[in-house]
N, C-alpha and C positions, 0 to 999 in steps of 0.2 A: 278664762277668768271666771266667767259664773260658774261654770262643773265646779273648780276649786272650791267656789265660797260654799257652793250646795254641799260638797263632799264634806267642809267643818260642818255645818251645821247637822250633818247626821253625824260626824264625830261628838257635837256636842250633845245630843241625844245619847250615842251609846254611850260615854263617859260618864255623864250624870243622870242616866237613866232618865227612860221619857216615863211619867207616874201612872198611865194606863195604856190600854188599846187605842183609846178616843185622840192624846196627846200621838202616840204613835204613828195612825195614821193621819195625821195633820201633819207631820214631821216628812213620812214616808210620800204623802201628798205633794207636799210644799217640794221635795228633793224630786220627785220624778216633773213634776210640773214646770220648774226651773230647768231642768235637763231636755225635754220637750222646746222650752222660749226658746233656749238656746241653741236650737239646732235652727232657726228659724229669720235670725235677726244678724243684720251685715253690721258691721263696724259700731260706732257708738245703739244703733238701733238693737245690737245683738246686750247690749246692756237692758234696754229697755223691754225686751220679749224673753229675758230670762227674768229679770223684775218680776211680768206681770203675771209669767209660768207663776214662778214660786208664791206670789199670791195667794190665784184663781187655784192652784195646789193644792193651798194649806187650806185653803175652804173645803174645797171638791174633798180632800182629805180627810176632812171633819165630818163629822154625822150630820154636821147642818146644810151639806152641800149636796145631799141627797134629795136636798127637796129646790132648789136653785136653779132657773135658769140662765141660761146665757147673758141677759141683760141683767139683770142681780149678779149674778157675780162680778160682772164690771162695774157696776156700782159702788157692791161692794169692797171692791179692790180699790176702787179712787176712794173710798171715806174709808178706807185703812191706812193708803198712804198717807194722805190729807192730816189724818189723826196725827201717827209717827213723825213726820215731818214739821208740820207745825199749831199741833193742838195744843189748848191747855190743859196741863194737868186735873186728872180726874174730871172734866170736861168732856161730853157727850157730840161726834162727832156725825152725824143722820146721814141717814140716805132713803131714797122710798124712791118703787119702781110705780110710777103711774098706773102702767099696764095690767098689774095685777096685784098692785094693793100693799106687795110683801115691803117691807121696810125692814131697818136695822139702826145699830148706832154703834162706834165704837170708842171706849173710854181707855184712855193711855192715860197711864201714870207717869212719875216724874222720870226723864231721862239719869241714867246711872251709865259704871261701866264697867264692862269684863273686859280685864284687862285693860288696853290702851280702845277699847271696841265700844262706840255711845250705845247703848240698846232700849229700853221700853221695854213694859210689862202693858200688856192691853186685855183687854174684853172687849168680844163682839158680838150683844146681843142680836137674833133674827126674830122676828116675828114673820109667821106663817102662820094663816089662819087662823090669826088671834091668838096661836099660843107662842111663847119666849121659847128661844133656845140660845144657849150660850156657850162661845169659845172661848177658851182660854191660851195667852200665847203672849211671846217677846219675840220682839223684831230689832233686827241690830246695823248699825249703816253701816254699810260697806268702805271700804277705800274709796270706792269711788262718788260717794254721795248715796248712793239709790241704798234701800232698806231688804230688809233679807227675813222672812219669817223663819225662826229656829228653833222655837217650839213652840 
């Protein structure tokens, strides 16, 4: 089930063209990271560790995941869901890693739909040593509830 929904989500990349290298590998991130969860996770849990691949992907993917560790990234994967699920609109979603200072935020717009598909348009600022870096990207729920980064 998760290879399926990863395997649109790079269909929907190469059909409406991802707009740079940066969206790209965020895309290419998110599909190999999902594909990883998913080798990993038994019955309902295999929903939940392809989830969190495609994520911790779509960051590690992005130019801002080069500077992230392991507990930032999980942070930041829970105030991504958190947002997508049930933020409010244009509404700043935080996260901040004790350990070493780095924080983030991510603002989701109002829910729309491809198709019969709910999905989000979001930004995910980071800060890292005091400077902003920003991702850009829509998330879309799945059939089964859980959310899916797809560009």
């Amino acid at each position: 089930m998760g290879v399926r929904v990863l395997t649109a989500a790079l269909a929907v990349c190469v059909l409406t063209g991802c707009a740079n290298n940066q969206d790209s590998g965020t895309v290419i991130g998110a599909i190999t990271g999902g594909i990883i969860g998913n080798q990993f996770g038994k019955g309902s849990g295999k929903v939940a560790t392809t989830l969190a691949g495609a994520v911790v992907g779509g960051i590690v993917g992005n130019e801002i995941g080069r500077s992230l560790d392991a507990r930032d990234r999980e942070l930041a994967r829970q105030a991504e869901y958190d947002a997508w699920e049930r933020g409010p609109p244009r509404q700043p979603v935080r996260w901040r890693n004790p350990d070493n200072g780095r924080y983030g935020e991510i603002v989701a717009e109002d829910y729309y739909y491809r198709g019969s598909v709910q999905c989000r348009d979001f930004v995910h600022r980071v800060w890292i040593d005091g400077r902003p870096q920003s991702m850009h990207g829509t998330a879309c729920r799945n059939p089964d509830g859980t959310w899916t980064q797809v560009a």
